[in-house]
Backbone as ProteinMPNN parsed JSONL, in Angstrom:
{"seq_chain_A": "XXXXXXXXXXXXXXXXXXXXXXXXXXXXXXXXXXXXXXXXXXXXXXXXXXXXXXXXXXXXXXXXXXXXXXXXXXXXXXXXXXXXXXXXXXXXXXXXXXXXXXXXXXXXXXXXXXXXXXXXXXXXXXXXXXXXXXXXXXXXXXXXXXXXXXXXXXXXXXXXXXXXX", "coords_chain_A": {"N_chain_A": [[102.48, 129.791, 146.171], [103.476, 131.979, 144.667], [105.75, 134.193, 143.837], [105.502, 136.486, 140.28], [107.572, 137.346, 137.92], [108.283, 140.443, 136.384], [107.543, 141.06, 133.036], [108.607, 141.319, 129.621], [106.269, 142.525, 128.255], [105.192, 144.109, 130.416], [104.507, 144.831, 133.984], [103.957, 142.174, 136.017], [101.248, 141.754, 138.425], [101.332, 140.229, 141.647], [99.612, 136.811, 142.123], [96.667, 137.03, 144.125], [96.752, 135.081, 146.928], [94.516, 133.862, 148.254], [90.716, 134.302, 148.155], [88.859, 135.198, 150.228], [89.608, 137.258, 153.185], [89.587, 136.06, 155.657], [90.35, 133.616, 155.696], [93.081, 133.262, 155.109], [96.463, 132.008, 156.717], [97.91, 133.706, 159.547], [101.006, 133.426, 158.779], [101.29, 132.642, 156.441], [100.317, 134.924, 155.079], [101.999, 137.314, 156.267], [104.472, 136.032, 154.559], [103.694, 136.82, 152.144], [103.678, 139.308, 152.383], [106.347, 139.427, 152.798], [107.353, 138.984, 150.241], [105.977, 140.448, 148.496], [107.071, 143.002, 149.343], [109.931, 142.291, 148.562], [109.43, 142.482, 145.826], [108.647, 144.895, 145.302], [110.824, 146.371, 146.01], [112.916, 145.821, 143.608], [111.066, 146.633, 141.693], [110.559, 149.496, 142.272], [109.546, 151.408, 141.275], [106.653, 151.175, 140.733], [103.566, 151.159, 140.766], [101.041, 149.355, 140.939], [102.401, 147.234, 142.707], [102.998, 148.644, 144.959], [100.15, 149.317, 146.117], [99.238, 146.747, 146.092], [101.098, 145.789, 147.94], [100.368, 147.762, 150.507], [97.667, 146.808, 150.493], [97.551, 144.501, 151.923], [99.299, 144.477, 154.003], [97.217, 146.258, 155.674], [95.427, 144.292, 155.432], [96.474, 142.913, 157.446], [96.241, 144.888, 159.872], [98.325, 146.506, 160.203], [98.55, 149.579, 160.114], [100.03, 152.13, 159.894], [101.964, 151.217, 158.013], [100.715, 150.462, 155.773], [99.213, 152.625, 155.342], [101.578, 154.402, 154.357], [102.683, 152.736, 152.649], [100.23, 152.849, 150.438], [100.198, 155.694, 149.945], [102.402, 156.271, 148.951], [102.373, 154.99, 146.538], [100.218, 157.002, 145.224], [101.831, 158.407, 145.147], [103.273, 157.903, 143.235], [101.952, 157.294, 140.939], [100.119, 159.084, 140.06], [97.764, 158.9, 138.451], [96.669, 156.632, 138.411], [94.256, 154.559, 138.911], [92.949, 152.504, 141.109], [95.128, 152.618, 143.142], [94.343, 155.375, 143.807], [92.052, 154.431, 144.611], [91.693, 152.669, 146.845], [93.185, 153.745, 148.746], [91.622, 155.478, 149.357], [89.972, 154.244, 150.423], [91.669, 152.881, 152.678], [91.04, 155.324, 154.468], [88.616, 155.486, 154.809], [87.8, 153.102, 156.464], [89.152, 153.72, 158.748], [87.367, 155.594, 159.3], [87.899, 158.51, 158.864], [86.487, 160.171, 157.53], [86.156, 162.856, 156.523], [88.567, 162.723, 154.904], [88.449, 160.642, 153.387], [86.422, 160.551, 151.526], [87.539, 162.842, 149.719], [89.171, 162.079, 148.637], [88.222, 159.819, 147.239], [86.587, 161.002, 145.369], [88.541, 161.913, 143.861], [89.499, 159.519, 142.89], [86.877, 158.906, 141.801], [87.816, 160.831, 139.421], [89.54, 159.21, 137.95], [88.339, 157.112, 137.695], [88.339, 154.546, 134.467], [85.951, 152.959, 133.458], [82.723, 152.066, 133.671], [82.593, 149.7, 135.572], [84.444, 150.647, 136.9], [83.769, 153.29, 137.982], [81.083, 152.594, 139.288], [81.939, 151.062, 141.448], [83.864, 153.247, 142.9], [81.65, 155.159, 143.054], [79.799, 153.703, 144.853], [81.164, 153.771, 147.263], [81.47, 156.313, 147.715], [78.963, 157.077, 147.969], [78.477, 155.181, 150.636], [80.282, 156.488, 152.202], [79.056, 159.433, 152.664], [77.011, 158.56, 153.502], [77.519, 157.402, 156.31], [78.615, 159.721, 157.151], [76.388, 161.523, 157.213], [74.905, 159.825, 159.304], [76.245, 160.339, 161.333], [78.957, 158.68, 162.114], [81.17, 160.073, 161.528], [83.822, 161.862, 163.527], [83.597, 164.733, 165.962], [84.863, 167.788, 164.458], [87.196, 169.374, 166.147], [87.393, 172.726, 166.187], [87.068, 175.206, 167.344], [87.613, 177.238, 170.083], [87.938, 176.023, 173.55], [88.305, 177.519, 175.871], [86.364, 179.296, 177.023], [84.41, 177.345, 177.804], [85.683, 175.688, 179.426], [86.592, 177.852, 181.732], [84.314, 178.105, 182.692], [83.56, 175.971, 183.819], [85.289, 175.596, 185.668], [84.781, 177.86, 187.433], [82.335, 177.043, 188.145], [82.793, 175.057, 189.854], [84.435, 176.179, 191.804], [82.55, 177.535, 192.958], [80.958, 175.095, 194.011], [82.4, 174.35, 195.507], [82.892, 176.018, 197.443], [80.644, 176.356, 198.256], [79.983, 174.095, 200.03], [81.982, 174.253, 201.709], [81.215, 176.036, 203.399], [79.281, 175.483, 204.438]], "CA_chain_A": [[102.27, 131.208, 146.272], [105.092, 132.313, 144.31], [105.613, 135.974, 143.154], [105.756, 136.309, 139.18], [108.846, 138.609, 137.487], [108.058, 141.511, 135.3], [107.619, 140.008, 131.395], [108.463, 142.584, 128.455], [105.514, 143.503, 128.256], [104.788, 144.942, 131.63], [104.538, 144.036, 135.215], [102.679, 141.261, 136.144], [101.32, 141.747, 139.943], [101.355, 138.441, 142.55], [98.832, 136.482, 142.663], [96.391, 136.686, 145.236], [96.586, 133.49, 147.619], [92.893, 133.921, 148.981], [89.659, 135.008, 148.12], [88.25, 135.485, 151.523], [90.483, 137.134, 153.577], [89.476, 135.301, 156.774], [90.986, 132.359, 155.649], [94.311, 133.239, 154.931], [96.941, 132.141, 158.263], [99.07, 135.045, 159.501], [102.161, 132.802, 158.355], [100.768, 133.103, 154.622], [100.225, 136.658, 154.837], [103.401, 137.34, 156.735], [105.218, 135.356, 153.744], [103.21, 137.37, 150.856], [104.361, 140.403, 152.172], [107.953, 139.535, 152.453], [107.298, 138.556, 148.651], [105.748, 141.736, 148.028], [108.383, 143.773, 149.685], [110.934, 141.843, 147.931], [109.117, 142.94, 144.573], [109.31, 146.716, 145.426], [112.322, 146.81, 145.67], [113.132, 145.561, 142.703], [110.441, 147.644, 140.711], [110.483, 150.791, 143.198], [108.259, 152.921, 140.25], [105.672, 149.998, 140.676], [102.383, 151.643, 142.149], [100.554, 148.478, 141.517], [102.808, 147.026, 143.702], [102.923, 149.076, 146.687], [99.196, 148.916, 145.991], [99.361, 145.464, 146.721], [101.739, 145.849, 149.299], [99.525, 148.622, 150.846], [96.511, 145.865, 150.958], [98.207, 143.467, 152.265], [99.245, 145.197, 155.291], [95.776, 146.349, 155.997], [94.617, 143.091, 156.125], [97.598, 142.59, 158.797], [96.475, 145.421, 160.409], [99.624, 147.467, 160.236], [98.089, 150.473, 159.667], [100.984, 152.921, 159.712], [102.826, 150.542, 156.942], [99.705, 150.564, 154.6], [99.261, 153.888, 154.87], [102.801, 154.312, 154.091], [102.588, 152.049, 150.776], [99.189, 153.296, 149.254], [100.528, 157.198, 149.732], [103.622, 156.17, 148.03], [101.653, 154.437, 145.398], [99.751, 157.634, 144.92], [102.723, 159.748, 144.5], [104.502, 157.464, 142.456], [101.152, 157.418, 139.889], [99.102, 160.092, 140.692], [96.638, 158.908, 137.573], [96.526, 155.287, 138.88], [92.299, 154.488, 139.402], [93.37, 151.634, 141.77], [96.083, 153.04, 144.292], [93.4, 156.165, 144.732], [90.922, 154.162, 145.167], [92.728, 151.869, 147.866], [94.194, 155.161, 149.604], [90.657, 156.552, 149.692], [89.35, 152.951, 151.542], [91.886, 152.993, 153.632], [91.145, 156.422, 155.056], [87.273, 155.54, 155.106], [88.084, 152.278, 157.25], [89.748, 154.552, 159.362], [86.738, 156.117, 159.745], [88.704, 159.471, 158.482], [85.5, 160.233, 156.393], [86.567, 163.913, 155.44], [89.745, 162.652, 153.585], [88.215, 159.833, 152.69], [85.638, 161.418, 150.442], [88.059, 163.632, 148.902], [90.252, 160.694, 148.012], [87.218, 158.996, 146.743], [86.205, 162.084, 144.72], [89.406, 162.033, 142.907], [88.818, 158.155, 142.612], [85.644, 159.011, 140.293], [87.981, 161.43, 138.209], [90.379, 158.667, 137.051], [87.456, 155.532, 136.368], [88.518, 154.481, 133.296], [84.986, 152.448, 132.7], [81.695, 151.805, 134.631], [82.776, 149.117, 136.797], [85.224, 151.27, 138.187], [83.453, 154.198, 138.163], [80.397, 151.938, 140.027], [82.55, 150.833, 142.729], [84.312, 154.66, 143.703], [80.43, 155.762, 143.366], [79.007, 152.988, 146.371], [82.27, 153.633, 148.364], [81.347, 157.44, 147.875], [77.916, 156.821, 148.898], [78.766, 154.766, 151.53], [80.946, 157.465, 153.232], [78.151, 159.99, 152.918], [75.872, 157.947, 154.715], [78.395, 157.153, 157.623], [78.708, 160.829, 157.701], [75.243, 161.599, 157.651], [74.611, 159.168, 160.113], [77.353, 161.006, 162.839], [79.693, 158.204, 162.339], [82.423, 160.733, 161.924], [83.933, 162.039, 164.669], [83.747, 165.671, 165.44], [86.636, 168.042, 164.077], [86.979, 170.348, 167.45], [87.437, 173.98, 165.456], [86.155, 176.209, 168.364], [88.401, 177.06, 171.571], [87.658, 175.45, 174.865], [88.797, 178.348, 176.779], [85.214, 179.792, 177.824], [83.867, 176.755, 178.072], [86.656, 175.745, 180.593], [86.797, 178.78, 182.752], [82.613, 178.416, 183.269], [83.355, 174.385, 184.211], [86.267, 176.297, 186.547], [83.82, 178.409, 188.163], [81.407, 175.825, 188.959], [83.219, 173.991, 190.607], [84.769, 176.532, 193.177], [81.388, 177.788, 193.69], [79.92, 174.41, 194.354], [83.171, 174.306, 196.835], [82.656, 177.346, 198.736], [79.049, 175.78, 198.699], [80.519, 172.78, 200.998], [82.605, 174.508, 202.689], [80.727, 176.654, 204.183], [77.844, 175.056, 204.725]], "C_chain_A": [[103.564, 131.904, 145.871], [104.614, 133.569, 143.456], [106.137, 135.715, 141.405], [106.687, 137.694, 139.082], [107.826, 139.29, 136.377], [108.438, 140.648, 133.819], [108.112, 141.821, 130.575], [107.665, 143.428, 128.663], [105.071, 144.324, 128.787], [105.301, 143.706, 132.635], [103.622, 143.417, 135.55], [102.402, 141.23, 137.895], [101.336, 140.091, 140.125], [100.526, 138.337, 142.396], [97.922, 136.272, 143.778], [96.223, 135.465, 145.955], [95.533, 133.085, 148.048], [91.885, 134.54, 148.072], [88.892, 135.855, 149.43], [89.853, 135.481, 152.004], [90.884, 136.725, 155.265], [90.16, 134.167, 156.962], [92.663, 131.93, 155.504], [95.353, 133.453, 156.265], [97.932, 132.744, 158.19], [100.58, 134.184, 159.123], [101.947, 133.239, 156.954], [100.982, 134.336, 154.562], [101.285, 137.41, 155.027], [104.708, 137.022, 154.933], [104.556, 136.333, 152.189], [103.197, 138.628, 151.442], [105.556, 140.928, 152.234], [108.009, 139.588, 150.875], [106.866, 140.123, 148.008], [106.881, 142.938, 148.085], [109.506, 143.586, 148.321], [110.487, 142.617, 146.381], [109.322, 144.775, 144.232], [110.267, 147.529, 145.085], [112.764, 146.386, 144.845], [112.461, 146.281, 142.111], [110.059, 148.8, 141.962], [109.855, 152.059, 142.468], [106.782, 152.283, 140.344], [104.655, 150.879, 141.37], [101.614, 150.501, 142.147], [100.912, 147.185, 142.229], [102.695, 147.083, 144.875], [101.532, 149.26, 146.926], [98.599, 148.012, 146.523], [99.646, 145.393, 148.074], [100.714, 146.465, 150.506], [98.129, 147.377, 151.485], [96.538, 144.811, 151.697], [98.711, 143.833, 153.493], [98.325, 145.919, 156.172], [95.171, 145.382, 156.84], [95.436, 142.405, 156.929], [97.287, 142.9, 159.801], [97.541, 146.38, 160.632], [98.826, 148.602, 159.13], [98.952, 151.562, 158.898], [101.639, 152.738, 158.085], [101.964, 150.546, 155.898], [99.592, 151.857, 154.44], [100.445, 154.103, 154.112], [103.207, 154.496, 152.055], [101.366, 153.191, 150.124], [99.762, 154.978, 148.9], [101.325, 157.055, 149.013], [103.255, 155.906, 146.418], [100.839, 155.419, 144.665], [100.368, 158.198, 144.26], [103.138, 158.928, 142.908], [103.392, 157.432, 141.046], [100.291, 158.137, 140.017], [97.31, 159.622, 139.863], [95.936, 157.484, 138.199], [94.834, 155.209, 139.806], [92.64, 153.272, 141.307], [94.134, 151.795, 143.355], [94.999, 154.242, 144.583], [92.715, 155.407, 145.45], [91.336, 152.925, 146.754], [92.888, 152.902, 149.052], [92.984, 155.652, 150.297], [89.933, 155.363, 150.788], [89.799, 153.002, 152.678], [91.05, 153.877, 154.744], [89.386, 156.032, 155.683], [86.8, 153.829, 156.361], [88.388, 152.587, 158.518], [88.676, 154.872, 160.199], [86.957, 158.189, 159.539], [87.411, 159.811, 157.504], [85.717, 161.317, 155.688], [87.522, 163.594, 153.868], [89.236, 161.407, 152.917], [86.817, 160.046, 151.181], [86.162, 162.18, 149.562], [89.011, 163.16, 148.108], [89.147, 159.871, 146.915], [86.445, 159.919, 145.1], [87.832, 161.988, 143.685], [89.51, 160.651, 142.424], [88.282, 157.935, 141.312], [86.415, 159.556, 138.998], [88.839, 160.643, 137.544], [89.487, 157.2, 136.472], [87.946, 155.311, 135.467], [87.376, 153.609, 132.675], [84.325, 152.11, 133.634], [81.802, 150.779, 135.754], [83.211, 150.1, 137.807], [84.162, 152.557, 138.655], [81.958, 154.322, 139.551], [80.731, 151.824, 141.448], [83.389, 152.645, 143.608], [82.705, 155.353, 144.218], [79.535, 155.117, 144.902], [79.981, 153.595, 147.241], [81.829, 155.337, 148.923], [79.725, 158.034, 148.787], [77.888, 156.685, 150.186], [79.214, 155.569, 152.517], [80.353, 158.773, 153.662], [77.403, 159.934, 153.553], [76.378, 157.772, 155.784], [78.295, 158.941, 158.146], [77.519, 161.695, 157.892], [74.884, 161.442, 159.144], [75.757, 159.619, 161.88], [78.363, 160.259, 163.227], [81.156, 159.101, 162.615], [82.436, 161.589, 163.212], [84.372, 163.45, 164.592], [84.902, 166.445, 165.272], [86.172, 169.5, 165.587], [88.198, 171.893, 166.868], [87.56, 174.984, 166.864], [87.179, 176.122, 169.514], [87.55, 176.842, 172.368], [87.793, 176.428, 175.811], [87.485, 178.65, 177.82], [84.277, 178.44, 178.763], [84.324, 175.998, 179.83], [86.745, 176.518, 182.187], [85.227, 178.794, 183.154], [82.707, 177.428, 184.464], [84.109, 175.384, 185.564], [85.125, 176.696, 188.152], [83.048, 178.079, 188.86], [82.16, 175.197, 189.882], [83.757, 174.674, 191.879], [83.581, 177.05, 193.91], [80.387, 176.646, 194.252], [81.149, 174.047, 195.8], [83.402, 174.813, 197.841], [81.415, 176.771, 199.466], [79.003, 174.843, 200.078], [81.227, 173.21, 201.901], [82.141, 175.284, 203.841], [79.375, 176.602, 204.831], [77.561, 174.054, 206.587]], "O_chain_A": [[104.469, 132.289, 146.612], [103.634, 133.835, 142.76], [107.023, 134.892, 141.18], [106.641, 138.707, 139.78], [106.897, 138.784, 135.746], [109.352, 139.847, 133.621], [107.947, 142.982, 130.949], [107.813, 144.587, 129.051], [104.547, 145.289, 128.229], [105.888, 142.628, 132.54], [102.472, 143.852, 135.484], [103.265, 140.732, 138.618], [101.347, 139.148, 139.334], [99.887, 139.388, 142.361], [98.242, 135.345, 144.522], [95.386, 134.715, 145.453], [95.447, 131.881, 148.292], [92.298, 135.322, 147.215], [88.476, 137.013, 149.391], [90.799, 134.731, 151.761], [91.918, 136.932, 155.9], [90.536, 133.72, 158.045], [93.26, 130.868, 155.678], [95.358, 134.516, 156.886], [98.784, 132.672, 157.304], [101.447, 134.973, 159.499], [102.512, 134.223, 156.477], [101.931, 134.788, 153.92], [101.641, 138.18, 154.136], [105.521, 137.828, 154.479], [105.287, 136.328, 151.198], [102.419, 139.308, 150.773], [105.969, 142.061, 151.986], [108.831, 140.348, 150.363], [107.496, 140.727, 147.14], [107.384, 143.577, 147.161], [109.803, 144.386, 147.435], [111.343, 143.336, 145.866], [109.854, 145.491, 143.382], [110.544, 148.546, 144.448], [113.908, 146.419, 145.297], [113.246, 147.095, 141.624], [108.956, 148.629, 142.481], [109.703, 153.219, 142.85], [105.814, 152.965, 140.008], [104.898, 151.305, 142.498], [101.247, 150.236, 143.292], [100.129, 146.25, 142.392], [102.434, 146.224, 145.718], [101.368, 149.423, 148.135], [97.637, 148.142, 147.28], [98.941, 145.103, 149.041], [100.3, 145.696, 151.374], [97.799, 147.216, 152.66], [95.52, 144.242, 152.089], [98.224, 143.019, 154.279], [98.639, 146.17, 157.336], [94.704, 145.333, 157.978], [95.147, 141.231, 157.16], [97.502, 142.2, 160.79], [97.311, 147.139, 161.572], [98.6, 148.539, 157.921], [98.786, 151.889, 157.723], [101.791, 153.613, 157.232], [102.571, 150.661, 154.833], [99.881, 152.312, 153.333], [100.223, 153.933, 152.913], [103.547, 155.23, 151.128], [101.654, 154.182, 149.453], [99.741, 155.417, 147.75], [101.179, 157.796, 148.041], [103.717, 156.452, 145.417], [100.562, 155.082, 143.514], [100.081, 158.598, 143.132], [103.232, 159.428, 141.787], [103.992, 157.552, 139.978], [99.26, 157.476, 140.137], [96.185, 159.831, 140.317], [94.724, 157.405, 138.399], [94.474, 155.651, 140.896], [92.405, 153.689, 142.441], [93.791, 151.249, 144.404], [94.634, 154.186, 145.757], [92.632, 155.496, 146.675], [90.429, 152.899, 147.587], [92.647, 152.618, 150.226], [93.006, 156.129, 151.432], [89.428, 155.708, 151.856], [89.091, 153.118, 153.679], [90.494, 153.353, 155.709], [89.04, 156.292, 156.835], [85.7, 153.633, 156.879], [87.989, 151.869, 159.435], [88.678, 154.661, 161.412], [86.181, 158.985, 160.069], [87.735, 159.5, 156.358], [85.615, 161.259, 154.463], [87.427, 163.88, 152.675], [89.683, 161.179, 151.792], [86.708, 159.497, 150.085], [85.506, 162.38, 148.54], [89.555, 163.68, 147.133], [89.526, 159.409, 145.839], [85.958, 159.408, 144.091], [87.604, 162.074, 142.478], [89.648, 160.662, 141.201], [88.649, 157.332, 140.304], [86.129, 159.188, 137.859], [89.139, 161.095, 136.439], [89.681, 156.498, 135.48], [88.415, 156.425, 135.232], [87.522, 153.363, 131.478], [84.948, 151.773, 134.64], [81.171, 150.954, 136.796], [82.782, 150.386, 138.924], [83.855, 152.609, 139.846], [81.699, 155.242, 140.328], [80.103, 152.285, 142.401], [83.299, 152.905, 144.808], [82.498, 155.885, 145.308], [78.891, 155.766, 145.727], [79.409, 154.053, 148.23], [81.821, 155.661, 150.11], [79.472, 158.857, 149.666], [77.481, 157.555, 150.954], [78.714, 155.501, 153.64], [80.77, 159.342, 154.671], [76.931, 160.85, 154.226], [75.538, 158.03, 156.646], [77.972, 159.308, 159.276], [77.607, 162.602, 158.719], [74.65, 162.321, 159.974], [75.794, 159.189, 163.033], [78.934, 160.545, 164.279], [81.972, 158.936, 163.521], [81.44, 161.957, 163.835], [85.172, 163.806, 163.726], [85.95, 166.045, 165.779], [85.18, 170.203, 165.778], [89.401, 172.009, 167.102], [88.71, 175.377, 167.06], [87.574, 175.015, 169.882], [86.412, 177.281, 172.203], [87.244, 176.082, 176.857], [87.47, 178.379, 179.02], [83.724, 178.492, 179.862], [83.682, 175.852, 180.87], [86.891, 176.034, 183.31], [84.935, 179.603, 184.034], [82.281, 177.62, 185.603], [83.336, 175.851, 186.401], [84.864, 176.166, 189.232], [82.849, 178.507, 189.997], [81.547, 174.857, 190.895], [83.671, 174.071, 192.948], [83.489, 177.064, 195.137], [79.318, 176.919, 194.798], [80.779, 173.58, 196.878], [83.92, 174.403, 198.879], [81.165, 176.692, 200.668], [78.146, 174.904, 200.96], [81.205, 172.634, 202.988], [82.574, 175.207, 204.991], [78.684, 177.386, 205.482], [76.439, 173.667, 206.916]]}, "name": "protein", "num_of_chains": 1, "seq": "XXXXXXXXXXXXXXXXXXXXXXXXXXXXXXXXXXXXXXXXXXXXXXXXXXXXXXXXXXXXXXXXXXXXXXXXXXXXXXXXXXXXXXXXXXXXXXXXXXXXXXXXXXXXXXXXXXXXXXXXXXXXXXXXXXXXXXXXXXXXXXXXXXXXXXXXXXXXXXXXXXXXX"}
């Protein structure tokens, strides 16, 4: 599992060590994202790098640190089909379905050919139907205040209720 150097012609990402990523033991994974790291920093314009990196910390769990990468990976290529579309998974993993739709939506505008354009379209689906379905969780817009001071109310009137009873 050895990281390949940048050739002339471009950058050549790592190889992935797995297919399934059930199978791969947190020592491996651990070790292919020191390798990744290590590559970063050395190409620090790289988005399909921190791309990598980004996925690879996901499937760690280190949420914070993936986020981290794929945003970086965004900035650093804004056109990049790949790092959106990554950025926009994350977020929909998350369960984040607003931003993840709007990530996903800018996704579609960089496709560069029907696969890709296939895969942003299910993912886009996909997050429609979650949000359909009330998976997302609601955004609380509306003050609590009234609602509060009613609960308030109740409660000393169900205490006077007791007390004086």
């Amino acid at each position: 599992m050895e990281l390949q150097v940048a050739q002339p012609t471009g950058l050549r990402l790592p190889p992935v060590p797995w297919r399934d990523p059930h199978t791969v033991s947190p020592a491996d994974l651990a070790q292919y994202i020191r390798q990744l790291e290590l590559a970063c920093e050395q190409n620090p314009r790289s988005a399909d790098l921190r791309t990598c990196l980004g996925m690879a910390h996901a499937m760690n769990y280190d949420v914070y640190q993936s986020m981290d990468a794929l945003e970086l990976a965004v900035q650093l290529e804004p056109d990049n089909f790949w790092a959106q579309l990554k950025y926009a998974e994350l977020h929909y993993r998350l369960r984040a379905l607003i931003v993840a739709e709007q990530e996903t939506l800018k996704a579609i505008d960089l496709a560069g050919n029907a696969w890709e354009l296939s895969l942003a379209r299910k993912m886009l689906q996909e997050i429609r139907r979650l949000g359909r379905d009330g998976t997302q969780k609601p955004e609380w817009t509306k003050p609590l205040r009234r609602p509060a001071l009613v609960l308030m109310g109740m409660m000393v009137i169900f205490s006077l209720m007791v007390a004086f009873r």
